[in-house]
C-alpha positions as CSV (number, residue, x, y, z in Angstrom):
1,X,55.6,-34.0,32.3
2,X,54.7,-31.7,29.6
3,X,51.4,-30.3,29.7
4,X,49.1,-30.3,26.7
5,X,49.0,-27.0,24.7
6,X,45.0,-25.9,24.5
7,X,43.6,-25.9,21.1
8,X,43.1,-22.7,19.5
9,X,40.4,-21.4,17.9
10,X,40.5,-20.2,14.9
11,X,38.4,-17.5,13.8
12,X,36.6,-17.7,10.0
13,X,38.0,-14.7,7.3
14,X,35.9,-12.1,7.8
15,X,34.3,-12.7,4.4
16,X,32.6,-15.6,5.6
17,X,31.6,-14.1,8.5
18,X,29.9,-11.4,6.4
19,X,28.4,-13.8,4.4
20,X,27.0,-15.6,7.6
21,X,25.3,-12.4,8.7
22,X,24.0,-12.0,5.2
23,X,22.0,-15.2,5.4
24,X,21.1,-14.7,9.0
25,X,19.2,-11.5,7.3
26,X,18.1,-13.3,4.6
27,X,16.1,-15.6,6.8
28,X,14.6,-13.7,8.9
29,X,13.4,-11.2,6.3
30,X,12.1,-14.5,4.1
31,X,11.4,-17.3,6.6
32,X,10.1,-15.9,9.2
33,X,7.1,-13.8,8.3
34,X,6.4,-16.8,6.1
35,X,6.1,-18.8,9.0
36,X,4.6,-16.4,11.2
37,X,1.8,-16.1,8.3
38,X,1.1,-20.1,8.2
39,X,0.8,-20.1,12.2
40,X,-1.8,-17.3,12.2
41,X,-3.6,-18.6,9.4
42,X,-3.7,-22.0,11.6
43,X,-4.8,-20.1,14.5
44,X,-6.5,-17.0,13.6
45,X,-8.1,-18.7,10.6
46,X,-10.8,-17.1,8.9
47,X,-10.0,-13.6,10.9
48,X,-7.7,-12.7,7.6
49,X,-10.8,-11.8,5.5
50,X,-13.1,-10.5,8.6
51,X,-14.6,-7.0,8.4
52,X,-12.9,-5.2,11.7
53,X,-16.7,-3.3,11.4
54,X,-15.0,-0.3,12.3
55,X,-16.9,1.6,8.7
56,X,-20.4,2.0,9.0
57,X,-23.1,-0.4,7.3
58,X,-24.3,0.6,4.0
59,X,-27.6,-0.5,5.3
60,X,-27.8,1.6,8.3
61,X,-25.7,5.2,6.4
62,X,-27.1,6.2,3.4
63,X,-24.7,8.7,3.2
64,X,-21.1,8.7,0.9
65,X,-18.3,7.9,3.1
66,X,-14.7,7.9,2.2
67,X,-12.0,6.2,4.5
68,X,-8.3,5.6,4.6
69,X,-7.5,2.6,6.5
70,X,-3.8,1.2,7.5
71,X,-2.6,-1.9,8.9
72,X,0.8,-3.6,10.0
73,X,2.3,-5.3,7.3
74,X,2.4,-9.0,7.7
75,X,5.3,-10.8,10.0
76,X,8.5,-8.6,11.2
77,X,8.1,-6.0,9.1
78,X,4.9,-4.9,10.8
79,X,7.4,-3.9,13.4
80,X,8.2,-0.9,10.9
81,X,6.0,0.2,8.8
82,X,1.9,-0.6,7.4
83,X,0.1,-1.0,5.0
84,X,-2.5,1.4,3.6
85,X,-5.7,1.6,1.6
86,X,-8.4,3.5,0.5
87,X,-12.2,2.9,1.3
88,X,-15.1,4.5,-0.6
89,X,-18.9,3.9,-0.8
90,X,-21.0,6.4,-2.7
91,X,-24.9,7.9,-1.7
92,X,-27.0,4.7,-1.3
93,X,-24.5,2.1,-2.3
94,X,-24.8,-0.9,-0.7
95,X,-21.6,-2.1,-1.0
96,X,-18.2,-0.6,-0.6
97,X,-15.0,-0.5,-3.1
98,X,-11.5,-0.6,-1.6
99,X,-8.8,1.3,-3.8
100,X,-5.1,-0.3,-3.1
101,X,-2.1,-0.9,-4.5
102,X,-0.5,-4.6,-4.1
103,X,2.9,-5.9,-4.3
104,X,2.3,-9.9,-5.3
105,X,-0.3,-8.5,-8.8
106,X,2.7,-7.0,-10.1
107,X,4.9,-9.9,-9.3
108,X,2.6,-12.2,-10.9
109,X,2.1,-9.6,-14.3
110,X,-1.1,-7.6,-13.2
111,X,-1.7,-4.3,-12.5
112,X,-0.8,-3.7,-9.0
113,X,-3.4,-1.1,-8.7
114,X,-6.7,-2.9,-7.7
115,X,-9.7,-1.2,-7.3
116,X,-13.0,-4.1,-5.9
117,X,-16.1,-4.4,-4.1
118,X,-14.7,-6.0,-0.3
119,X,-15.1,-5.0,3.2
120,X,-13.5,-1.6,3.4
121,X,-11.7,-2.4,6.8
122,X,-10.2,-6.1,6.0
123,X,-7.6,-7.5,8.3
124,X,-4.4,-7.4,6.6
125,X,-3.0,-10.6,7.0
126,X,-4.5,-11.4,10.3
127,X,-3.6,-7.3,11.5
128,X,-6.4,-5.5,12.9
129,X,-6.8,-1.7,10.6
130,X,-7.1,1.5,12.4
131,X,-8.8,4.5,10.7
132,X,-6.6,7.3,9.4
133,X,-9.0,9.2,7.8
134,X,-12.7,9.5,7.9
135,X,-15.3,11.7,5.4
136,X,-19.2,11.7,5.1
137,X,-22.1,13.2,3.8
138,X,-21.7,15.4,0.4
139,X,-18.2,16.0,1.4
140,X,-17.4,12.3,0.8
141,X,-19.8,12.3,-2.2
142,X,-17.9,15.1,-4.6
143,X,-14.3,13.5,-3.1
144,X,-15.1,10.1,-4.6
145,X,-16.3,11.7,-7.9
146,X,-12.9,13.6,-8.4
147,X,-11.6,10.1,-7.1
148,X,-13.3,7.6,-9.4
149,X,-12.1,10.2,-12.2
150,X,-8.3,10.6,-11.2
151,X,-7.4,7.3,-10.7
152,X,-7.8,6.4,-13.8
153,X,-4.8,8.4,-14.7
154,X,-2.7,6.9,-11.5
155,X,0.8,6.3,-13.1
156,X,2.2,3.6,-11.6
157,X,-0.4,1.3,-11.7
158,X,2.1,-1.2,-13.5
159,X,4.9,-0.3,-11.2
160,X,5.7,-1.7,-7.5
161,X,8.8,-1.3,-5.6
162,X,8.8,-2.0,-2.0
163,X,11.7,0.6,-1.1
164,X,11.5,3.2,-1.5
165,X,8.8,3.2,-3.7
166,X,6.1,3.5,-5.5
167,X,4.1,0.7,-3.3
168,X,1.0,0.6,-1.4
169,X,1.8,3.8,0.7
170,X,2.8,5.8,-2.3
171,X,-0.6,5.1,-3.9
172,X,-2.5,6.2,-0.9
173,X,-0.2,9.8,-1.0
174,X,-1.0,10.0,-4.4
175,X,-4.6,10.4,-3.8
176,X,-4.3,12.8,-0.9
177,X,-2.1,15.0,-3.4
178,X,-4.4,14.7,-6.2
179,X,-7.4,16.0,-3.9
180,X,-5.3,18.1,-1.6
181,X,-8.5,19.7,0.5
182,X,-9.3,16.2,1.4
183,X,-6.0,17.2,3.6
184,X,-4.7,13.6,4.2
185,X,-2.1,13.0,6.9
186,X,-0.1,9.4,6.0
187,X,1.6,8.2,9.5
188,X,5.5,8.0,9.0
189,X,5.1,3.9,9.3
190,X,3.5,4.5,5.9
191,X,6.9,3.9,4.0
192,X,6.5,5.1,0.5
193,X,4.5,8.3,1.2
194,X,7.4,10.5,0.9
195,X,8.8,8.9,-2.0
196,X,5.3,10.0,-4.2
197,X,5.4,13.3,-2.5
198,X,9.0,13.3,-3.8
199,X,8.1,12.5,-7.3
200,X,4.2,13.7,-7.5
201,X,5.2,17.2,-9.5
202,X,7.7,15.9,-11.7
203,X,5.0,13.3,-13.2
204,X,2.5,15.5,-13.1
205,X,3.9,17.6,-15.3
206,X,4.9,14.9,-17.8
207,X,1.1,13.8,-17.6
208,X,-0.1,17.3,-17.9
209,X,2.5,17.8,-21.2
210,X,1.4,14.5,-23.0
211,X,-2.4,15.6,-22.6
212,X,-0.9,19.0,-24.4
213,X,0.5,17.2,-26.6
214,X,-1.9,15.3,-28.0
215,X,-4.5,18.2,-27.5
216,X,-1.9,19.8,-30.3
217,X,-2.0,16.8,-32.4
218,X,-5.6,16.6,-32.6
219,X,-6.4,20.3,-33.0
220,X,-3.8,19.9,-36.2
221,X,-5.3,16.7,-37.5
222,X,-8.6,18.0,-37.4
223,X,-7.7,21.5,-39.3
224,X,-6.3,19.8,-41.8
């Protein structure tokens, strides 16, 4: 009696098995930390837009402060790198303004640079912040000045890429560059950081020309 030959198997092309692994990626980048973000909103709840009263109370410091604050980033990608944000409340404010940079305003045609009144140590996405950097007293007060006037010349505030930048990190290098004694240390989870440090002379310059320039131009308009 013959015996019965055992079936084979038969192994896909290695294109499709490429393919496979691509939308095994593509899910857990995309699907996952969506999920993840419904399930903690369904049992964390209101915790998303909680203080994490780590800054002190306007009511109780009179004082300027100015704060760097940093946070996982929501779902698996918290496992690598954070999120990070500026915190500033001037001499006898009684309310604090958080200066960030955020991925979805670009996407939806805003500036991503947004600068607000909020709690200045928000849970991001249900992620507890931890302080990174911490200034008071008249110290804080002068930094915020020079702050409140650089920003305005921030030069990607229309831009947002997540690798390798600018994004959220790249913003919050930016400002430690533009006031260099405030002598701000970004952790290496802050992805982005070394991209602006990459970049920050070469538009600096370009900034620094065009003001030049149109110094020149308006020194020659008005002679004539």
């Amino acid at each position: 009696m013959t015996e019965l030959a055992q079936p084979t198997s038969i192994k896909a092309p290695l294109a499709i098995r490429i393919l496979r692994y691509f939308i095994y990626i593509f899910i857990l980048i995309v699907f996952v930390p969506a999920i993840y973000s419904i399930l903690s909103l369904l049992f964390t709840g209101p915790v998303h837009y909680q203080s994490a009263k780590i800054a002190p109370f306007p009511d109780e410091h009179k004082e300027a402060v100015l704060q760097v604050y940093g946070a996982k980033l929501y779902g698996i990608r918290g496992l690598v790198g954070i999120h990070t944000w500026v915190s500033t409340k001037e001499e006898s404010a009684q309310q604090y303004m958080v200066h960030q940079v955020v991925g979805w305003r670009h996407q939806r045609g805003h500036s991503a640079l947004e600068i607000k009144e909020d709690f200045p140590d928000r849970h991001w996405y249900g992620n507890k912040p931890f302080l990174i950097h911490d200034v008071r007293g008249e110290t804080a007060k002068n930094f915020i000045k020079r702050l409140n006037h650089e920003i305005t010349s921030y030069p990607h505030a229309n831009e947002y890429t997540l690798l390798p930048g600018p994004n959220s990190n790249s913003f919050t290098a930016w400002v430690g560059l533009v006031l260099p004694e405030l002598k701000l240390e970004l952790p290496m989870r802050a992805i982005g950081k070394n991209w602006m440090e990459d970049n920050f002379d070469r538009y600096r310059h370009k900034a620094t020309n065009t003001v030049s320039s149109s110094d020149s131009i308006s020194n020659n308009t008005s002679s004539n």
